[in-house]
C-alpha positions, 0 to 999 in steps of 0.5 A: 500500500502506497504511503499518502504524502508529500514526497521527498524522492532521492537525487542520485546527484546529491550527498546520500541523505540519513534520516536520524529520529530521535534526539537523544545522546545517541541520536545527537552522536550518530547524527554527529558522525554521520554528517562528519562523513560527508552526508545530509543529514536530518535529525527528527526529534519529537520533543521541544529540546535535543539531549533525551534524558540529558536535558535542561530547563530555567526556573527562576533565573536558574538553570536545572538539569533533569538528572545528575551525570558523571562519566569516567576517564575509561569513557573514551567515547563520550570523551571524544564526543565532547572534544568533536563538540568542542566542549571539552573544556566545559567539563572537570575531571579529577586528575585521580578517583576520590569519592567522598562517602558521608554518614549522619554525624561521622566522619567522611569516608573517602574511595579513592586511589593512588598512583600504583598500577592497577588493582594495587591502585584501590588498596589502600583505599579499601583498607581504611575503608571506615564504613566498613568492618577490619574484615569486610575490608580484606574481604573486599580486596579479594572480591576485587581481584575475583571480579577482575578475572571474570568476563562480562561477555560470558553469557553465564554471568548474565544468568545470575546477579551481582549481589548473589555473586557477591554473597557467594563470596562472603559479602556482607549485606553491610559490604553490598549496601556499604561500598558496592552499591555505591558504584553499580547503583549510578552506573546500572541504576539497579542495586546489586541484587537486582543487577545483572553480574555482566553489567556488574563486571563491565563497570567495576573492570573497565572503570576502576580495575584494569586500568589504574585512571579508569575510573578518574570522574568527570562532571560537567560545569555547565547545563547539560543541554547546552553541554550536548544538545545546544553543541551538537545542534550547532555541529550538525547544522554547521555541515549542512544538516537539518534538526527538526524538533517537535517533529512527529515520525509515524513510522520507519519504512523500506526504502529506507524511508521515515514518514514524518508529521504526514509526509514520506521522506525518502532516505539512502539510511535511516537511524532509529536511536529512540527508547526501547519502548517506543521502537516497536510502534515505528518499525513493522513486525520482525524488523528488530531481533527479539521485537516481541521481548523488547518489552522485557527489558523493563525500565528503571526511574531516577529521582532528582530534588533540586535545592536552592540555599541562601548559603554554602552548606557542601564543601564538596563537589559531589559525595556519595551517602550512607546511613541515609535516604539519600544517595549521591548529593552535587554541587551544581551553583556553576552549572545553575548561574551559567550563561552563554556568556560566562559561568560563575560561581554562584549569585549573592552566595547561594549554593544549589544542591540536587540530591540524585537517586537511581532505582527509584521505584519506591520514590518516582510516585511520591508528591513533590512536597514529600520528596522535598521534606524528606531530602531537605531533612536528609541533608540537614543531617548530612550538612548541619549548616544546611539547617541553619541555611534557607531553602530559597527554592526547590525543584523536583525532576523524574525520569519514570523511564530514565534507563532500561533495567539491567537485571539477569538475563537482559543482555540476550534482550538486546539487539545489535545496530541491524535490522531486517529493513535494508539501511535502517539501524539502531542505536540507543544505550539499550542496545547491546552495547556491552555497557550498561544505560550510560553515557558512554553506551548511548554514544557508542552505539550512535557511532556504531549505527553511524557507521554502517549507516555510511557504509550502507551510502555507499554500497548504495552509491555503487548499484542502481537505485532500488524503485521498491521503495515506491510500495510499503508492505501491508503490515507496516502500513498497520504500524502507522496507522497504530503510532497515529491511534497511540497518538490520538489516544495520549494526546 
């Protein structure tokens, strides 16, 4: 059944065209390096900002991101998405891994490392780990090196999860919720006993086990949509491609071709970086490996409550918490009163902190109000002179969908950058990236998706156009005309 529709037909003169929908970070990455390959490009994004769950927004003369993201030195593909948008120096890294761990009235903790070769680098600092036992900590050396030797590419550890791995080896809850939460939380947005032991074993080898600098962390000094979005915008039209926001995209089809708000538009490819919870309304039956168990992969919330204080209240740019409902606390004063003109540090000597929670299944259905009672008293007890401190504003933000959930027997669940359509693939950091739902993911499988995308030009500039294209199949017709429903129906 022919599509209705203006259309856009493919000039075989021109630079090949790739269709990018979705604005996320692996649309804005594969959108990036795909206009670096010399074709036209146009990014289709169905909301009113580009950056997915990277994005930003001002309120009261500040701005806020909707969630807190940190990356490691062992992300190198993040990194150098950020030096291609010559954003790099908008960003801070530590020159070596400290992470500040505070308790209600102790004294903070510190996970950090030295400058011996790895995995002596952690010795020590697992050592004189105070929130745990004398033996807790020895235990967790020998953890590290065991971990170390497992490969998260072995299907078997995708059958079993972290935190059962983890008491097979004499881990105390108190060790699990004391010291490795503290990593696979942020990084998996799962607990240990929830995770899968693959994802697990990725982030402890790559970040802070094989190399010594891996798990050096850096943070961004600005908003993060002007740290992503507002750069790769400027990137992708300064090549002579096209964003299109708000744009509505009923459908990916043969051809390849994108049917967007009503008209067919012809592709030579097409890459498809949206949620995995929304790919399957866009792509016909059978395009995807595993389509019909995408839905497996579940989702997991974040949970971000923004406050405003009249005064400094954490001498810290960040710090992890235990004993407490809170878990990661940041300094975001810098980020807040940027502009594009300068950053500063703060206005009138206010300090704004955003207390993050990952996995937040118990929280994510809270009312606001509550969620601020509830951390504002939590960082009163982590800070005391945030009690003497007022709140002059405080802002909630949820992701409901913020990752897929990476719990045993996902990484069968994920599929690769292909499809069954001809030039059309994939990229999200649900994808099997072998990382899991992280910056670094989302990147990587858009410069994946990228570059097979360009391959796929030009395997297609060598042969004669395919005219089948002119008809799409009866079944995707029924894909359509489902998105279309879906839409009338949340609308």
């Amino acid at each position: 059944m022919r599509l209705a529709g203006s259309e856009h037909r493919r000039d075989p003169d021109a630079a090949p065209r790739v269709a990018v929908v979705g604005g996320g970070l692996a649309g804005l990455a594969a959108a990036v390096a795909a206009a670096d390959g010399g074709v036209q490009v146009t990014l289709y994004e169905r909301g009113p900002r580009l950056g997915g769950a990277t994005w930003s927004f001002q309120r009261n003369g500040r701005w806020f991101d909707n969630g807190q993201h940190v990356f490691m030195r062992c992300c190198t593909e993040y990194r150098a998405f950020l030096d291609r948008l010559n954003v790099a120096d908008q960003v801070t890294e530590q020159s070596r891994m400290s992470v500040s761990v505070m308790r209600p009235g102790r004294r903070p903790a510190r996970i950090f490392r030295t400058g011996a070769p790895a995995p002596l680098h952690l010795a020590r600092s697992l050592l004189r780990y105070s929130p745990l036992s004398v033996a807790d900590r020895f235990r967790a050396v020998r953890t590290a090196l065991a971990l170390r030797r497992l490969d998260p590419d072995d299907p078997a550890t995708d059958e079993t999860s972290f935190g059962e791995w983890l008491r097979s080896r004499g881990e105390s809850d108190r060790a699990i919720a004391g010291m490795w939460d503290l990593i696979c939380l942020p990084t998996v947005n799962l607990r240990a006993d929830d995770a899968s032991l693959s994802l697990a074993v990725k982030v402890f080898r790559t970040g802070l086990l094989d190399d010594a600098d891996g798990g050096d962390l850096g943070w961004t000094r600005v908003p993060l949509g002007a740290l992503h979005g507002d750069a790769a915008a400027r990137a992708i039209t300064a090549l002579g491609g096209d964003v299109q926001l708000q744009a509505h995209v009923e459908a990916v089809g043969d051809g390849p071709l994108v049917m967007a708000d009503g008209k067919r538009v012809d592709a030579d490819a097409v890459i498809l970086a949206v949620p995995h919870d929304v790919v399957d309304g866009l792509v016909p039956t059978g395009t995807i490996s595993g389509q019909s168990d995408l839905a497996d992969l579940g989702i997991s919330p974040i949970v971000n409550v923004h406050f405003v204080f009249d005064r400094q209240v954490m001498d810290v740019p960040f710090t992890a918490a235990l004993d407490s409902p809170v878990q990661f606390v940041f300094d975001r004063t810098e980020a807040a009163n940027w502009s594009e003109e300068e950053s500063v540090e703060g206005s009138g000597g206010e300090q704004v902190v955003a207390v993050s929670q990952s996995a937040a299944f118990d929280e994510i259905g809270d009312r606001p109000a509550e969620l601020i009672e509830r951390y504002q008293s939590a960082l009163e007890d982590l800070f005391p002179p945030a009690a003497e401190a007022e709140v002059i504003d405080a802002v909630v933000t949820r992701e409901h969908r913020a990752t897929f959930a990476g719990r045993p027997g996902t990484r069968r669940l994920r599929p690769g950058p292909s499809t069954a359509i001809d030039g059309v693939f994939l990229a999200g950091a649900w994808t099997d990236t072998g990382w899991p739902a992280t910056m670094e993911g989302a990147v990587r499988s858009g410069n994946l998706a990228a570059r097979l995308a360009l391959d796929h030009c030009r395997e297609r500039a060598e042969s004669p156009p395919d005219q089948s294209s002119e008809d799409i199949s009866e079944q995707q017709h029924s894909s359509v005309t489902s998105a279309e429903e879906q839409e009338r129906l949340s609308a």
